[in-house]
Every structure is written in structure tokens, then in C-alpha cells.
N, C-alpha and C positions, 0 to 999 in steps of 0.2 A: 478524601471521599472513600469510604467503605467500599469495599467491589471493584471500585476504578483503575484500571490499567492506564499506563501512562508510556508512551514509545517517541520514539526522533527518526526524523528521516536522515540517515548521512546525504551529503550534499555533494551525490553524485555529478550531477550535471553542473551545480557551480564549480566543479572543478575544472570540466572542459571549458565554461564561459572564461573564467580568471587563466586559461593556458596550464592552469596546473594540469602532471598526470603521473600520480602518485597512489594509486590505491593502497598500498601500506599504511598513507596518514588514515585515511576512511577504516582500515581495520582499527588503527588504534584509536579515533573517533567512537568505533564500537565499541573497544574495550573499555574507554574511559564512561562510557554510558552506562556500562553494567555495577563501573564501581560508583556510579553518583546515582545508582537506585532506580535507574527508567528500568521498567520493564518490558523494553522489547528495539530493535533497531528495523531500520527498513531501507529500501532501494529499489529503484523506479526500475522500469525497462525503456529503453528507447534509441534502437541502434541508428536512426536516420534522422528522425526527425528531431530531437534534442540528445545531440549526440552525450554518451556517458559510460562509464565501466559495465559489463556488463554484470547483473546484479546475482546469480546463482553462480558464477567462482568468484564474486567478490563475497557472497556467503557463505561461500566454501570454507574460505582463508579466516571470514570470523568466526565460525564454527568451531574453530581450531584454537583461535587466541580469548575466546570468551566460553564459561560456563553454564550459564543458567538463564541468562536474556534471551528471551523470545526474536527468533530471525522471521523477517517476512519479505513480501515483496508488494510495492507499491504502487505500481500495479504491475506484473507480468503479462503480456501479450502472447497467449501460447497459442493465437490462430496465424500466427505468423512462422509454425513450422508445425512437424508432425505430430501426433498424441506420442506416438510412441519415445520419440525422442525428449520429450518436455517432461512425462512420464519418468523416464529413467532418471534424468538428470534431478529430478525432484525425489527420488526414491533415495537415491544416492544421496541428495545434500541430507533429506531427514535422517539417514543414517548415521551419520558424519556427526549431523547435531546434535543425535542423542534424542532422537524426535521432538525436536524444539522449534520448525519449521511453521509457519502458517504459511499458504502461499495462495495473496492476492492475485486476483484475474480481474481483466479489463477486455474489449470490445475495441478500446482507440476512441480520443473524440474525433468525433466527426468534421473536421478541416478536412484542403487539402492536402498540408504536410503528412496528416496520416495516410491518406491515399499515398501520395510518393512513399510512403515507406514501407505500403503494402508493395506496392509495385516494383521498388525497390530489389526486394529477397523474393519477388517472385508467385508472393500467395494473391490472391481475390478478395479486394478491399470492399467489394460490395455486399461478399458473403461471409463476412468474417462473424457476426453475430452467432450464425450457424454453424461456424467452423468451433468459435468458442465453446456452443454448448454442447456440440456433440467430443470437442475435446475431451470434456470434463464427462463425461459418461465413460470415452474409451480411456481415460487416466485411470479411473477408478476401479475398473474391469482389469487394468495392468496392474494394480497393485497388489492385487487380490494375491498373487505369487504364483499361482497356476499359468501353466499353458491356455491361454481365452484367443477367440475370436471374434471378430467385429465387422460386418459392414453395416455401412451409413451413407449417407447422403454426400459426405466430402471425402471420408477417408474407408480404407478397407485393409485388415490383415488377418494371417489365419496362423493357431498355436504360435503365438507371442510369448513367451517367458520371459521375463524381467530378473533380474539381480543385482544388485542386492534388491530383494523385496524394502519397502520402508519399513524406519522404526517403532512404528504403530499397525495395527490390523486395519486397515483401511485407505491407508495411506496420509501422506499430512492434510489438517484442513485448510476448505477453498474458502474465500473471500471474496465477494463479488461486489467492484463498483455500480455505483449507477443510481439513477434518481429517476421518476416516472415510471408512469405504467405498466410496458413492457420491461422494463429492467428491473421492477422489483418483483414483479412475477416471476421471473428468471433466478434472482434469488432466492422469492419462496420457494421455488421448485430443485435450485440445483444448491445451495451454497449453505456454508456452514457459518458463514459471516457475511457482514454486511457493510461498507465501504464505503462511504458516500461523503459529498462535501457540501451539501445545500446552506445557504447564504445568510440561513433564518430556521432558530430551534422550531417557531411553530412548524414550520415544512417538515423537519425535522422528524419534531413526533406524530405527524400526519402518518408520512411514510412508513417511519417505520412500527407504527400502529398498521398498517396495510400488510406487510413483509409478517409481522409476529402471528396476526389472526389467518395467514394463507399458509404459511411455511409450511413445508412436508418433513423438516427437524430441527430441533433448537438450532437456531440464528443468533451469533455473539454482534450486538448491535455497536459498530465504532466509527469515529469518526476519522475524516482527512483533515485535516486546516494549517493553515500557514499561518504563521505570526512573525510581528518585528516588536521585539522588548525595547524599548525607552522610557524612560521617564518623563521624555518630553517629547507630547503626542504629535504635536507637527515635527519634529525631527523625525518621531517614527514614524508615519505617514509619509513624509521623504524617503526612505528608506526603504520600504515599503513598495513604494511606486518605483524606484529605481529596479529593484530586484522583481520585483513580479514581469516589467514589463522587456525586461532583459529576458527575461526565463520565457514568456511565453510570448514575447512577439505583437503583444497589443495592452492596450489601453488599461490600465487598470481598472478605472471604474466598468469597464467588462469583463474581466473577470474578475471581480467582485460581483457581480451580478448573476454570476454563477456558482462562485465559490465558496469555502470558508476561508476569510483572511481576518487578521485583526490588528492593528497598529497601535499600542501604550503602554504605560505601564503594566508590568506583572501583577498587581493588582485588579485593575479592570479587566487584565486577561484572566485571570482566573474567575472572575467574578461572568464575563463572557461563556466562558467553557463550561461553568456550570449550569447554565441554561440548555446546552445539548445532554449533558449528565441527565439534567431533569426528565429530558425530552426521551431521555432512553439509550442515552452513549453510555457504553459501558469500557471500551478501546479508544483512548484519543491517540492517535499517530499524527504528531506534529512536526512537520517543516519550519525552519526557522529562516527569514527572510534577513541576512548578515553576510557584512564582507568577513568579518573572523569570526567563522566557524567554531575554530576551538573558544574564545572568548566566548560567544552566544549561548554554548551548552553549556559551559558554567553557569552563566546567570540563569540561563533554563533554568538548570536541578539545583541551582542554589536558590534564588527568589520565589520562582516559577512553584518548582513541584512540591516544597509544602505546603503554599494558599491550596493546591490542588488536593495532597491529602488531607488536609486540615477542615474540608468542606463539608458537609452532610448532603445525602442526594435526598431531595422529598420523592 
């Protein structure tokens, strides 16, 4: 598909599930994504509640062993500590990359595991939406390389200078999960991208028909989704339900009900994916639901990602 970006989540947290604790293989996971053609890798946050490496020094170290693939985060929680500090460490990894950074932001869904892990490190799980937007206001005032000031509602500092400044005037772009009302406002208003996993392309191009006609600057529309490649769709569907409900703790047909997942052949996944394309995905960042990792991302960019570029978006 013409336009279309194509990214892999390394599979942080199945590392922790399976006992592994290895972030060296996740680098070379990165590296070997950039040579089989994805155009971008990513890494979740989640120090409590799904424990895993954390994702801005495991970016760090790919930055380092990779060239030209896009690094992200899928999602970064940065109301769970200061602007300043999320700031810096964001300045620094965009430097590092070469400004090849995007960095996703999230809110937390709303369980109680996220509470425990606001409560956890010590921030206000009730206020975090606020703490999120007014982060990204005072990130973007640090980036700027000047001495700035800021008070706000959560947070206050005064002549802040940052260094290294990032390696863009602006600092790297944000990404904002979320579906509904309030949260696509919030991307219209604060975000450079848009992140989202709804269950169904019509939702799909609902929303982000909503997000394009309100935005306050072009919004790069991508998608989240999980998949489990098989050829034989109740194996994948086994597999599927095995790993989603390891990973998050409940039911799969609930979260499916909320997500993007997909269980078959690389054929009807792709013929799947095209319908968000359609809808206005322009970023698929795809999680692969597999005990071998490294076996899954070959089939990915071997079967997977030509039906994908091979495709025309109407």
C-alpha cells in the first residue's frame, strides 16, 4: 500500500511472562526488523502493572544498533513522573536516534491494576488525564532549548534548560492513544498522531473523521493491533486466546470487544488491515500474539508485509 508504514511491537512484556530477561535479544529483534523492511519498532511502558524492560533505555541501546527505523513508544505513561524529567530523557533518546523518535502517550486504562501502579510510584491515578495534558504542554516548552517557565495545575518550575535540546526543532512527535470523545479531542488539540485500537474499521473512520475535521495540526492517523499468523484459523484463534489472556488478565472475547486483534492466515490478515488503511490508517504498529518471537517476525515480513505493500488504499 502506497503511504503505508508498517512497525512491530518487540515483546517486552512476553519476555517477563516466559522468565526471560534478556533485553539484548529485543535489541537484536529491532535490528533484525529494520533489515526485513518494517518501518518502525516499539515498546510499551508498564513498570507495575505488566511488568517489562523499561522502554526509553531499551530505545536507547536500539538507537545505537539500528539505522534508519523509526523508534516509538507504545504507549509511554509520562503522568507517572515529572515533565521535566520525561522531557529530558525524550530529548536525549531523539538525539541519540538521530531524530527518528515518535513518542506515544497514554492516560492508563482504567482498571484497578492501573491505579495500583499509579499508587505504586506515588502519582494521582485519579488525575492523571490532567497530569498527561498538561505534561505535553510543559515537554514542549522544554524543548524549545531556552531557559522557560511553567506553572500549572499539577506541576510548577522556573528557568528550566534542558540538554541536550532534541534533534528536531520542536522536539520528537507525540502520539496519543484513545477512542471517544474526550480523547479524541485531546488529540485534536494536543497530538501529532493518533493511536488507537477500535475493534471495527467503521469506528475506525468515524473517529478519525472526528480527530482530522477538529485537529489544531496534521495528525498521522495509525493503528494498534495484535495478530496471531496461522494458516489454520482455529489453531490461530488458540493461540490467540492463549496469549491475549496471559497478557491482560481476562477474557478474550473482552478484549476483543475493545481491541484490534486478529487470528489467520496472513492472507485474510492483510486483506483485514486493509480495511483500517481504507478507513484512514496510515501507521499499523503490530503486536504479534506467538511463543517464538523471533520465528513470528519472519513470517510477519516474509508472508505478512508484501500482501501489505502489494495492496492499493481506495
Amino acid at each position: 500500500m502506497a503511504g503505508l508504514r508498517v512497525g512491530y511491537v518487540l515483546p517486552t512484556r512476553e519476555q517477563d511472562m516466559s522468565g526471560e530477561h534478556d533485553p539484548g535479544r529485543l535489541v537484536a529483534q529491532a535490528r533484525r526488523a529494520e533489515e526485513l523492511g518494517l518501518d518502525s519498532v516499539w515498546a510499551g511502558e508498564s513498570p507495575v502493572t505488566r511488568p517489562r524492560a523499561d522502554p526509553l533505555l531499551l530505545m536507547a541501546a536500539v538507537s545505537q544498533a539500528t539505522e534508519r527505523i523509526t523508534l516509538g513508544t507504545a504507549v509511554l505513561l509520562p503522568a507517572l513522573r515529572h515533565p521535566v524529567l520525561v522531557a529530558h530523557q525524550l530529548a536525549t533518546l531523539d538525539r541519540l536516534s538521530g531524530g527518528r523518535l515518535v513518542a506515544g502517550m497514554g492516560g492508563g486504562f482504567p482498571t484497578p491494576a492501573t491505579e495500583a501502579q499509579f499508587t505504586a510510584v506515588g502519582a494521582g491515578y485519579a488525575r492523571r488525564l490532567g497530569r498527561l495534558e498538561e505534561s505535553i504542554e510543559a515537554m514542549r516548552l522544554l524543548w524549545s532549548g531556552a531557559a522557560v517557565s511553567h506553572r500549572g495545575e499539577h506541576f510548577a518550575f522556573e528557568d528550566v534548560r534542558l540538554a541536550p535540546p532534541p534533534a528536531r526543532p520542536g522536539g520528537p512527535p507525540i502520539w496519543l492513544a484513545g477512542s471517544g470523545g474526550p480523547a479524541l479531542r485531546r488529540v485534536a488539540r494536543l497530538a501529532d498522531g493518533w493511536l488507537p485500537y477500535p475493534p471495527d474499521p467503521a469506528t475506525y473512520a468515524e473517529e478519525h473523521k472526528t480527530v482530522r475535521e477538529a485537529a489544531a495540526r496534521p495528525v498521522t492517523p495509525a493503528l494498534y493491533a495484535t495478530l496471531c499468523l496461522d494458516d489454520d484459523p482455529e489453531k490461530a484463534r488458540r493461540r490467540l486466546r492463549t496469549s491475549i489472556e496471559r497478557y491482560y488478565n481476562a477474557p478474550l472475547e473482552f478484549v476483543a470487544s475493545i481491541q484490534t486483534v486478529f487470528a489467520g492466515p496472513p492472507g485474510q490478515a492483510a486483506d483485514w488491515l486493509a480495511g483500517y488503511a481504507e478507513a484512514g490508517a496510515r501507521h499499523l504498529v503490530v503486536r504479534l500474539a506467538a511463543e517464538d518471537h523471533d520465528t513470528a517476525l519472519e513470517e510477519f515480513a516474509g508472508r505478512l508485509l508484501p500482501l501489505l505493500r502489494g495492496k492499493e488504499i481506495r
